[in-house]
C-alpha positions as CSV (number, residue, x, y, z in Angstrom):
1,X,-16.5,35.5,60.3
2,X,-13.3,37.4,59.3
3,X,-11.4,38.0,56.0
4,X,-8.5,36.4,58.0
5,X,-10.4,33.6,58.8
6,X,-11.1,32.7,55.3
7,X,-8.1,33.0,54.1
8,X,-6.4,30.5,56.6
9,X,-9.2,28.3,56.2
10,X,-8.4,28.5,52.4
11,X,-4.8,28.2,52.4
12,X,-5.4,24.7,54.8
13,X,-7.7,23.9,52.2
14,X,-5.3,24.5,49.8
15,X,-2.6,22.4,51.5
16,X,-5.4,20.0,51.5
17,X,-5.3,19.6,48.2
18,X,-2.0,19.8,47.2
19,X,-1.1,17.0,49.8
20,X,-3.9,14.9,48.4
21,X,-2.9,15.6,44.6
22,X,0.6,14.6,46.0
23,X,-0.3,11.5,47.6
24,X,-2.5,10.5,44.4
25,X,0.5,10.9,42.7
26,X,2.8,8.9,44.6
27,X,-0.1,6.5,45.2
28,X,-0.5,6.0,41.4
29,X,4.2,5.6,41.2
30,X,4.1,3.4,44.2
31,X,1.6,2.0,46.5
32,X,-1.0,0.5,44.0
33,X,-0.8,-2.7,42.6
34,X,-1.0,-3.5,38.3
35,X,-1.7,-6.6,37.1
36,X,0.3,-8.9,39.1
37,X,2.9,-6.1,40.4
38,X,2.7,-4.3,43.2
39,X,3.5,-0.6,42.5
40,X,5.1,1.2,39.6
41,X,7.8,4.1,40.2
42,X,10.4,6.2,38.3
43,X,13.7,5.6,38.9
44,X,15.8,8.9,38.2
45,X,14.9,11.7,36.5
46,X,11.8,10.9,34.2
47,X,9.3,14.2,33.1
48,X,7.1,14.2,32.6
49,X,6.3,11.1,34.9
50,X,6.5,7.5,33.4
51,X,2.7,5.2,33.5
52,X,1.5,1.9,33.2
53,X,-1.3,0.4,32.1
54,X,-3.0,-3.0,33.2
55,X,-5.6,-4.4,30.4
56,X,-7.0,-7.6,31.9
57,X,-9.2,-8.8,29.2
58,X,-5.4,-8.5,27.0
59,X,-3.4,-9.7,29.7
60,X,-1.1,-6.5,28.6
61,X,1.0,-3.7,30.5
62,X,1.6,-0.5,28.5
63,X,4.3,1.7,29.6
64,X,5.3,5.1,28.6
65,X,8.2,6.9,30.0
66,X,11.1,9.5,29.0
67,X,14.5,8.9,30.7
68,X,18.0,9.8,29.4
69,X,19.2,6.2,29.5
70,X,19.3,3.0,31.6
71,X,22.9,2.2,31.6
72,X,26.4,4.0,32.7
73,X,26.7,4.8,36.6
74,X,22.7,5.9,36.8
75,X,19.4,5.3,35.3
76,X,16.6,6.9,34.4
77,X,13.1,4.9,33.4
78,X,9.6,3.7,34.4
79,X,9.4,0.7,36.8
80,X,6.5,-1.8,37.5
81,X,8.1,-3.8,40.0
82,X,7.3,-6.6,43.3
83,X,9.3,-7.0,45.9
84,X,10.6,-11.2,45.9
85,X,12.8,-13.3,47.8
86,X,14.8,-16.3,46.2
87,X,14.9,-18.0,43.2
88,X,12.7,-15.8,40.4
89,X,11.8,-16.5,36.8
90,X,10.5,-13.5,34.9
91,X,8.7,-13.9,31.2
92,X,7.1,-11.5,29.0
93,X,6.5,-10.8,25.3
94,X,8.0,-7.6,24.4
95,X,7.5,-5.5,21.9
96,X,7.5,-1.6,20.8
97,X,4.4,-0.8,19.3
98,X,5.3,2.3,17.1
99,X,6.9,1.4,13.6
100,X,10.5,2.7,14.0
101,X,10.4,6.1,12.4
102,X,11.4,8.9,14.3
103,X,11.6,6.5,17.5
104,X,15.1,6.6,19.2
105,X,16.7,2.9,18.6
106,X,18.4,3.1,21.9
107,X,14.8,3.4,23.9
108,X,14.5,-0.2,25.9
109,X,12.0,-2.2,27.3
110,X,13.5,-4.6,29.6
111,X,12.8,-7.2,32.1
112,X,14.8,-6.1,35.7
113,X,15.8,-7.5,38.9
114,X,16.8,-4.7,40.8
115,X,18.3,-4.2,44.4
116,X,16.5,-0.9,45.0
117,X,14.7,1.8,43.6
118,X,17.7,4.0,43.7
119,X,18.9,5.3,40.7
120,X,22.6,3.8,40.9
121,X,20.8,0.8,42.2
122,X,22.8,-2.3,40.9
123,X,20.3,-5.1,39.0
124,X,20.8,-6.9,35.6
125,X,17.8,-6.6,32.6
126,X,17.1,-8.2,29.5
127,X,16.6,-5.3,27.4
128,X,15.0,-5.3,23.8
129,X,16.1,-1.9,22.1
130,X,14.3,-0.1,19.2
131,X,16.8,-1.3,17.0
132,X,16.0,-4.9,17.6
133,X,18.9,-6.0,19.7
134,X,18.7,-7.6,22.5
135,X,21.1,-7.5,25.4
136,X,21.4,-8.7,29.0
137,X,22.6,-5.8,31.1
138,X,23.8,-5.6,34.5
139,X,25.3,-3.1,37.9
140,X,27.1,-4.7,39.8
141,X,27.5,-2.7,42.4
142,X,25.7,0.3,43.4
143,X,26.8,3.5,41.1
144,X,29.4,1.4,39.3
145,X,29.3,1.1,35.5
146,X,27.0,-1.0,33.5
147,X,28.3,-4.1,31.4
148,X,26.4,-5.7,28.7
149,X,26.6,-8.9,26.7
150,X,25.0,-7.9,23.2
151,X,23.0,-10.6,20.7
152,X,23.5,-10.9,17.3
153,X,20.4,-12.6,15.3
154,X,16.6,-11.9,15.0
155,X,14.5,-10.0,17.7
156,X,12.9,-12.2,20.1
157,X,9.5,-12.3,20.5
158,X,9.5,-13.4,24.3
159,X,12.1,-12.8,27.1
160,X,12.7,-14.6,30.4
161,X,14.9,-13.5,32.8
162,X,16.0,-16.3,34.9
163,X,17.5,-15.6,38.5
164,X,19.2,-18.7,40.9
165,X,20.7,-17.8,43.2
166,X,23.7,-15.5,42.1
167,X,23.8,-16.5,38.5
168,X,20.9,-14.8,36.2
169,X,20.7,-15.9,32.6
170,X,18.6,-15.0,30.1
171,X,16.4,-17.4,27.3
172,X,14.8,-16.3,24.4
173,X,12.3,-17.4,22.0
174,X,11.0,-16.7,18.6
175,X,7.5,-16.2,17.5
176,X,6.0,-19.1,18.6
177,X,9.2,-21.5,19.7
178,X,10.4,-22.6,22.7
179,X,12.9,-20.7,25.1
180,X,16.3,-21.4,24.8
181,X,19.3,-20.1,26.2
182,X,20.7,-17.0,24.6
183,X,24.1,-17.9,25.8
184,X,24.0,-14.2,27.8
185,X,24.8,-15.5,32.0
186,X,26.0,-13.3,34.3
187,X,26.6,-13.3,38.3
188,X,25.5,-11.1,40.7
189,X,24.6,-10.8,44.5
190,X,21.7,-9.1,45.7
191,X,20.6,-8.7,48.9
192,X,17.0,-10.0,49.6
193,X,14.4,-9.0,49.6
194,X,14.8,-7.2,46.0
195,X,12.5,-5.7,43.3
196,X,11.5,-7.8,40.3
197,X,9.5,-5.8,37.3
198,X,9.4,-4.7,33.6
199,X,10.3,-1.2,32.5
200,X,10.6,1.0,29.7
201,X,13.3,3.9,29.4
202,X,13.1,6.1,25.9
203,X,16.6,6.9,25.7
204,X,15.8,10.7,25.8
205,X,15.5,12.6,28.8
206,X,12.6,15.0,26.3
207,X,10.6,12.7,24.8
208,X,8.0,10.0,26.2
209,X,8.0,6.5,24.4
210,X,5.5,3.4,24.8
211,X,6.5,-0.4,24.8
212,X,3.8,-3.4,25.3
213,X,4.7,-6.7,27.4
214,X,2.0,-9.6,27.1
215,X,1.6,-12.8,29.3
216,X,3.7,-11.6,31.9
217,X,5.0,-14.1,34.4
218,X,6.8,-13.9,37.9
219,X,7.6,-17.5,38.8
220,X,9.8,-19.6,41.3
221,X,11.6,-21.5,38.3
222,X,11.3,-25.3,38.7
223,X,13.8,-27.1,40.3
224,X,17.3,-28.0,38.3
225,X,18.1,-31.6,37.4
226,X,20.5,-33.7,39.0
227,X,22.9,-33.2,35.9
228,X,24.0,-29.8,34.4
229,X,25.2,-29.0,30.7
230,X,27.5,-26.9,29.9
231,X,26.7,-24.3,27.7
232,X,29.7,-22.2,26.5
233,X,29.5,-18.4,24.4
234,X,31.7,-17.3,22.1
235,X,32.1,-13.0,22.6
236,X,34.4,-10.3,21.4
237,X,34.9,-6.5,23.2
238,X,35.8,-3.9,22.1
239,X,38.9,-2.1,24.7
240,X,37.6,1.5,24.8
241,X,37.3,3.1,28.1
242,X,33.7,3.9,28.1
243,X,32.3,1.0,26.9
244,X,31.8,-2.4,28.8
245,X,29.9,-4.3,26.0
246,X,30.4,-7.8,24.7
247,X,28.7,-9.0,21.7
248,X,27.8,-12.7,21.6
249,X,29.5,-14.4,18.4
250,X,28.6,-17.7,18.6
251,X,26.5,-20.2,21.8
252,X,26.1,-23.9,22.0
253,X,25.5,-27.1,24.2
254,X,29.2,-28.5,25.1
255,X,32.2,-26.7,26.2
256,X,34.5,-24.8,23.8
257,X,37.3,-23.2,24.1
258,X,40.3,-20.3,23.0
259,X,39.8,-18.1,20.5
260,X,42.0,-16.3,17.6
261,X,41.5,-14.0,15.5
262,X,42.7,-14.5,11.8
263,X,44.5,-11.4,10.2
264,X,41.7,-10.1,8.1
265,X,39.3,-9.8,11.1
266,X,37.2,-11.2,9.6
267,X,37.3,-15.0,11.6
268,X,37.2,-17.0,14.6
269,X,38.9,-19.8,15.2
270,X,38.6,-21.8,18.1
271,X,38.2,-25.8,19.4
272,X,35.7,-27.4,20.8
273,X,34.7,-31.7,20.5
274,X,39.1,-32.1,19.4
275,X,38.7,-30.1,16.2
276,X,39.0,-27.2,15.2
277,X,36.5,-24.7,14.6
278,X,36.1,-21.4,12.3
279,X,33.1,-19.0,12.8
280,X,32.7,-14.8,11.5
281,X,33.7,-12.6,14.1
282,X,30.2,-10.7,13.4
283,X,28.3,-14.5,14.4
284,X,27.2,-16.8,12.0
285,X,27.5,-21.1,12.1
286,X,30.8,-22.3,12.7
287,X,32.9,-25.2,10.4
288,X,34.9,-28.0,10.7
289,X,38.8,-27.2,9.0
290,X,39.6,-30.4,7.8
291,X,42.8,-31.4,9.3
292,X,43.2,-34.9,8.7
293,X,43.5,-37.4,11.7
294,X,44.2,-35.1,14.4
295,X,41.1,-35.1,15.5
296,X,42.6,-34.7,19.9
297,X,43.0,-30.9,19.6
298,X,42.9,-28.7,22.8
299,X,42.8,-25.4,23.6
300,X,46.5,-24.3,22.3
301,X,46.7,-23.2,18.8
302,X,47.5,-19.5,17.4
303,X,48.3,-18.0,13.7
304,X,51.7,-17.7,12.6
305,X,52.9,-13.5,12.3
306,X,52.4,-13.8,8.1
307,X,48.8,-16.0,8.7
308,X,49.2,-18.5,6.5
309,X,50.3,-21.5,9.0
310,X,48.0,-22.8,12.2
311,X,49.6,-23.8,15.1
312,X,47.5,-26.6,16.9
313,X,48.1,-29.1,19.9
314,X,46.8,-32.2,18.7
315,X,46.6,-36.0,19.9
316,X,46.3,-38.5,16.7
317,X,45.7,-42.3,16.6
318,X,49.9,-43.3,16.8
319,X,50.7,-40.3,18.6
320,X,47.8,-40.1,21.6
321,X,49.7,-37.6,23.9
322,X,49.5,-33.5,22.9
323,X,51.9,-32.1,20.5
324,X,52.7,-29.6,18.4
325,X,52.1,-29.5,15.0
326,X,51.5,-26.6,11.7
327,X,49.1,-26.6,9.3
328,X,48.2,-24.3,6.7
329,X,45.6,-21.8,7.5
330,X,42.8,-23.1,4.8
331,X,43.1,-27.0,6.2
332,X,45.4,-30.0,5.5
333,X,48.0,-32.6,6.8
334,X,49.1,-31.5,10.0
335,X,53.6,-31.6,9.9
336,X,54.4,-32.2,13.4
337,X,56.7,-29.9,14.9
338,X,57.4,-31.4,18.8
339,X,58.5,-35.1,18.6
340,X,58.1,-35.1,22.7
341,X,54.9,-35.5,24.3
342,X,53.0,-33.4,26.5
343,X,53.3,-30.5,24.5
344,X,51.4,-27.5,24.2
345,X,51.4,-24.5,21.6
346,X,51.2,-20.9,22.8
347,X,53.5,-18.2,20.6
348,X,55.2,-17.4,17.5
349,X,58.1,-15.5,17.6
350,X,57.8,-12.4,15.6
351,X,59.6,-13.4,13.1
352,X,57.8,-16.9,12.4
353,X,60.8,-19.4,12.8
354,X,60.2,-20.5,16.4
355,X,57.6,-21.5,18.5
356,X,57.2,-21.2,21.7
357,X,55.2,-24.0,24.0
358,X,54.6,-25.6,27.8
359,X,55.4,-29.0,28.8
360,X,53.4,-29.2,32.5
361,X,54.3,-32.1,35.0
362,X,52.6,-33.1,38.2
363,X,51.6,-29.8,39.0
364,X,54.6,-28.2,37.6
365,X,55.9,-27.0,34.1
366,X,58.3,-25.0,32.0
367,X,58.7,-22.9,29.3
368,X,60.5,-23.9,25.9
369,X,61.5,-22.8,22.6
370,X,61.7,-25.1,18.8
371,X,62.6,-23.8,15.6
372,X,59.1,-24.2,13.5
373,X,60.6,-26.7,11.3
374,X,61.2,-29.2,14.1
375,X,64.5,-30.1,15.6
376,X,65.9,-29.5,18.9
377,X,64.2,-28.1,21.8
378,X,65.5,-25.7,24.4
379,X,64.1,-25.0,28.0
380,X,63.4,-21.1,28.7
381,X,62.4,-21.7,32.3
382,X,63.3,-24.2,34.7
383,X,62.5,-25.4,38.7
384,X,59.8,-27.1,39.7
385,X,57.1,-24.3,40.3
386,X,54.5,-23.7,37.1
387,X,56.0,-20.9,34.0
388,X,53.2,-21.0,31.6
389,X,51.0,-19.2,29.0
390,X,54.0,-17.7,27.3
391,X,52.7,-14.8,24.6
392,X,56.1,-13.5,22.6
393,X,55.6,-9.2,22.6
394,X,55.7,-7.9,18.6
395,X,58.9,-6.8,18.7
396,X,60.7,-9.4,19.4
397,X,62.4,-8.8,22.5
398,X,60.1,-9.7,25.7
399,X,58.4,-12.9,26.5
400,X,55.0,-12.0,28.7
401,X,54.2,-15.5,30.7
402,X,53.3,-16.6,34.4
403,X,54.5,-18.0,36.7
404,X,54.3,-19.1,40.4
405,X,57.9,-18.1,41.2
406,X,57.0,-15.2,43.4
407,X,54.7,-17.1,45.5
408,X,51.5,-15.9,44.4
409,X,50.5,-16.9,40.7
410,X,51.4,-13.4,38.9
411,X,52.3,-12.0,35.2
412,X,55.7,-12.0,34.2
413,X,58.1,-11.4,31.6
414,X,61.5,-12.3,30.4
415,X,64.0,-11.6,27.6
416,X,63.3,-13.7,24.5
417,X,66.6,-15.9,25.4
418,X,64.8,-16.8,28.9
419,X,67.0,-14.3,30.9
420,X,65.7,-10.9,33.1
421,X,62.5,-12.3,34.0
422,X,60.5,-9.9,36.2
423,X,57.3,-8.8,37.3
424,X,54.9,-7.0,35.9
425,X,51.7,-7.4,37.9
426,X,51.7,-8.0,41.9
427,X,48.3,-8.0,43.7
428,X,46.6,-10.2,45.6
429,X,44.4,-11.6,42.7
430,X,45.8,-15.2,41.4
431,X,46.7,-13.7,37.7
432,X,47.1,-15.9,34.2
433,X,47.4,-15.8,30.6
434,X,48.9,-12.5,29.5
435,X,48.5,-11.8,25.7
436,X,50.3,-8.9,23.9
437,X,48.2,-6.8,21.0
438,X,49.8,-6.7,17.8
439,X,50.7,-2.7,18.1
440,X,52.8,-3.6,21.3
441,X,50.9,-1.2,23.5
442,X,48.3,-3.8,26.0
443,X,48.3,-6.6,27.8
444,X,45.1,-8.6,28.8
445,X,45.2,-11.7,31.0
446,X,42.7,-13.4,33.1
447,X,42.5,-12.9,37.3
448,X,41.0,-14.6,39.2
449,X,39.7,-14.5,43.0
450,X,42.3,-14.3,46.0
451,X,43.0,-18.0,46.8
452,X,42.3,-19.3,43.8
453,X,44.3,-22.3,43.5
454,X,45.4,-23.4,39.9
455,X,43.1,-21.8,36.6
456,X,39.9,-23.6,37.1
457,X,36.9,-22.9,34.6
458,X,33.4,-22.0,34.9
459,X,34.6,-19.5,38.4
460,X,33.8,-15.8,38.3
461,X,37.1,-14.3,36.6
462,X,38.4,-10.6,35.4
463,X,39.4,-9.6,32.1
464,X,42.3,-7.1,33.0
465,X,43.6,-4.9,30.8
466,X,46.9,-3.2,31.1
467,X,48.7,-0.2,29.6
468,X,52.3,-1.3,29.1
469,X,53.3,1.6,29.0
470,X,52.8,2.8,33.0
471,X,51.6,-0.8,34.1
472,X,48.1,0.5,35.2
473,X,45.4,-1.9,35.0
474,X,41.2,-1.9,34.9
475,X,38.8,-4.3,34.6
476,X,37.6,-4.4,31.0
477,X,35.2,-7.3,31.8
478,X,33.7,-9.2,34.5
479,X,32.3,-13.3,33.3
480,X,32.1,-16.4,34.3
481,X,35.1,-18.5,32.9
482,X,38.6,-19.3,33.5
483,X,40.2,-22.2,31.9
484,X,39.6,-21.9,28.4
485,X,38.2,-18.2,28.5
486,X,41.1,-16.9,26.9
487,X,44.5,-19.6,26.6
488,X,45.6,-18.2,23.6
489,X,46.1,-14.8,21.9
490,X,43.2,-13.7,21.1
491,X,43.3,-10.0,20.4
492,X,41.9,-8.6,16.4
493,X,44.1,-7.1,14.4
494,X,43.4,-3.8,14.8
495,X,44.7,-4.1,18.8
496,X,41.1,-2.8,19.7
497,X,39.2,-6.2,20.1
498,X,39.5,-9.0,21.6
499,X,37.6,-12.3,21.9
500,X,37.0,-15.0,24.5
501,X,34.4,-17.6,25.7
502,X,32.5,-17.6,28.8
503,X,30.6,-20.7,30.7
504,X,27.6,-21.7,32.3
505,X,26.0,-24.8,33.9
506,X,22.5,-25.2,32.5
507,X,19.8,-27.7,31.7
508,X,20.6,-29.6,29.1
509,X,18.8,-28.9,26.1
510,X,17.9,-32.0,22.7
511,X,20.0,-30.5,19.9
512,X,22.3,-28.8,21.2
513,X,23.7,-25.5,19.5
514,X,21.8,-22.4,19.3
């Protein structure tokens, strides 16, 4: 036979090969099953390739991988994934079995549901970082940017990922315990079917990394009880444009509500049960400020400019309707400052001699202003449509509030004295609670969904932050909330924080807080 005939048998031959070595490969990334998954891929750019490893006799999946990061617009990590439909409940232990060292604390190991394997896919994980934290992390919409609600508190041992329907939340247990919520709930739509997995991304696109998840479980999660607790979280943010990252301050059983932030930065304050509450901004167990017997507080109550005097709104035994009152700071007898009822708190004038509060009725309600040490009170706004959520600007001069006037429920603002009111946002979205930061420069507020009617809780909401300056607005964070989210000013100090609570409907769990 020829020399030419060699060679093309060879060169088939070689094709062969190369289609076979090729087909191993993408056998090994996708077609065959480990453990109880179907296939395993790489999502993005991961070299060398990412593996996993099946040991039965452990009931243990190792995976290494590289990847520059799973977070921003587009990800890059090892996948071992099934395809589901419906309700899903995803459990693991996690952990990294290297000791620190020289080992990135960004790398993650995470528990995914996932729309796709493409790389801008959008999904939510429970990720456990080399550093210990723990986050739940989420795309919302293919290429979009990736939020995260951050844990403070020890590393979990095991993670479960819980997905019904649109809302995914995650629990978390340490060594030994019993799953509880970790007050991180998010929503988000896939289409079905979609991809359910673990993964492990190293954090650098150079070097491979290894994490370990034991007992791994992909459930239907049993069926909810008739009756839901709410389980409310306690977050702060920080406002710069490439981050979109919440860290959890405080979670519990029960609903709570409106957050300050004293002058130091140092504390939360914030009512839940008709008292009030003071946690550390960084987390820790919150405390009862003793405030004699008014014990009906609600969600309106703010520092005064110096942050020495509390403004709450407050029912007490001869006085059952809300009003306003002061008290110092560190605790004491509330001096009431509204003698009328129906009165809630929501601004200091710079200058800390009047306050400014809300008087709703039936549906409607107006703005009014009261020197601090009581006396007579004068309306701001009147009609019979809703002016609410007034927030007094720094210097003085503007009051930020809104109001219904227009139509459509939109953020305002008018001259201190209640004249030149005028608009400030005007969308389609059903806009509230507008608070200033102390430097003067943003605005955040609360907006909800086209056609929302009034500011109900516990619906999907926007945190929308503004530049005053040229009126341009983004979405700084996307949560479940609404009505007690954010009623009161609730920016830090430094004008580059802020802090609100978010909501969820969950079983209810025998002692409560976590």
């Amino acid at each position: 036979m020829s020399l030419r005939y060699w060679r093309i048998c060879l060169t088939v031959l070689g094709v062969v090969i190369g289609l076979g070595a090729s087909a191993a490969r993408w056998s090994a990334q996708s077609a065959g099953s480990v453990g109880i998954f179907q296939g395993q891929s790489d999502v993005g750019a991961v070299t060398p390739p990412g593996t996993a490893v099946y040991d039965g006799a452990a009931d243990t999946y190792t995976l290494t991988s590289a990847g520059a990061n799973l977070w921003g617009p587009a990800d890059a990590f090892h996948f071992v994934w099934k395809k589901v439909t419906g309700d899903v409940s995803l459990t693991a232990d996690v952990a990294f079995p290297d000791a620190p060292g020289e080992h990135n604390p960004h790398r993650k190991a995470v528990l995914i549901v996932r729309q796709s394997l493409d790389a801008g896919s959008a999904y939510a994980d429970a990720a456990l970082h080399g550093s210990g934290l723990t986050a739940l992390q989420d795309r919302r919409a293919a290429g979009g940017i990736t939020e995260g609600i951050e844990l403070n508190g020890a590393t979990p041992q095991r993670i479960r990922l819980e997905k019904r329907g649109d809302m995914i939340t995650m629990y978390l247990a340490g060594g030994g315990g019993a799953l509880h919520p970790s007050g991180a709930s998010i929503e988000l739509h896939l289409e079905e079917p979609f991809y359910v997995g673990i993964g492990m991304c190293s954090h650098d696109a150079n070097k491979v990394e290894k994490a370990v998840f034991s007992h791994v479980s992909v459930e239907q999660p049993a069926a909810l009880p008739a009756t839901l607790a709410p389980f409310s979280t306690l977050q702060t943010i920080g406002i710069e444009e490439d981050f979109h990252r919440a860290v959890i301050a405080w979670t519990a059983q029960g609903r709570f509500e409106a957050p300050n932030w004293t002058h130091d930065g140092k504390t939360l304050i914030f009512d839940g049960a008709g008292k009030i509450w003071t946690v550390p901004a960084e987390g820790g167990t919150p405390r009862v400020l003793e405030i004699g017997d008014a014990t009906g507080c609600n969600g309106s109550h703010g520092l005064s400019p110096d942050g020495k005097w509390l403004a709450i709104s407050c029912s007490t035994p001869g006085k059952p309707e809300s009003r306003v009152y002061v008290v110092p700071l560190g605790g004491g007898t509330p001096r009431i400052v509204t003698e009328h009822p129906n009165s809630y708190w929501h601004s200091w004038s710079p200058d800390g001699k009047t306050i400014i509060f809300t008087r709703p009725d039936h549906g409607s309600g107006n703005i009014f202003a009261i020197p601090v040490e009581g006396g007579e009170e004068h309306a701001l706004t009147t009609g019979t449509g809703i002016s609410d959520d007034p927030d007094c600007s720094p210097d003085g001069q503007w009051i930020y509030f809104n109001s219904d006037r227009g139509g459509n429920m939109q953020i305002w603002r008018m001259r201190s004295d209640g004249s030149g009111a005028e608009p400030i946002t005007n969308d389609e979205r059903v806009n509230w609670k507008p608070h200033i930061s102390p430097d003067g420069q943003w605005m955040v507020y609360i907006s909800y969904e086209k056609g929302t009617t009034g500011h109900p809780a516990n619906r999907p909401v926007e945190l929308r932050l503004m530049l005053l300056k040229d009126r341009n607005s983004r979405v700084l964070f996307n949560l479940t909330g609404g009505s007690g989210t954010m009623n009161v000013p609730s920016w830090a100090p430094d004008s580059r924080h802020l802090a609100f609570v978010s909501y969820a409907m969950l079983p209810a769990e025998d002692g409560g807080a976590r």
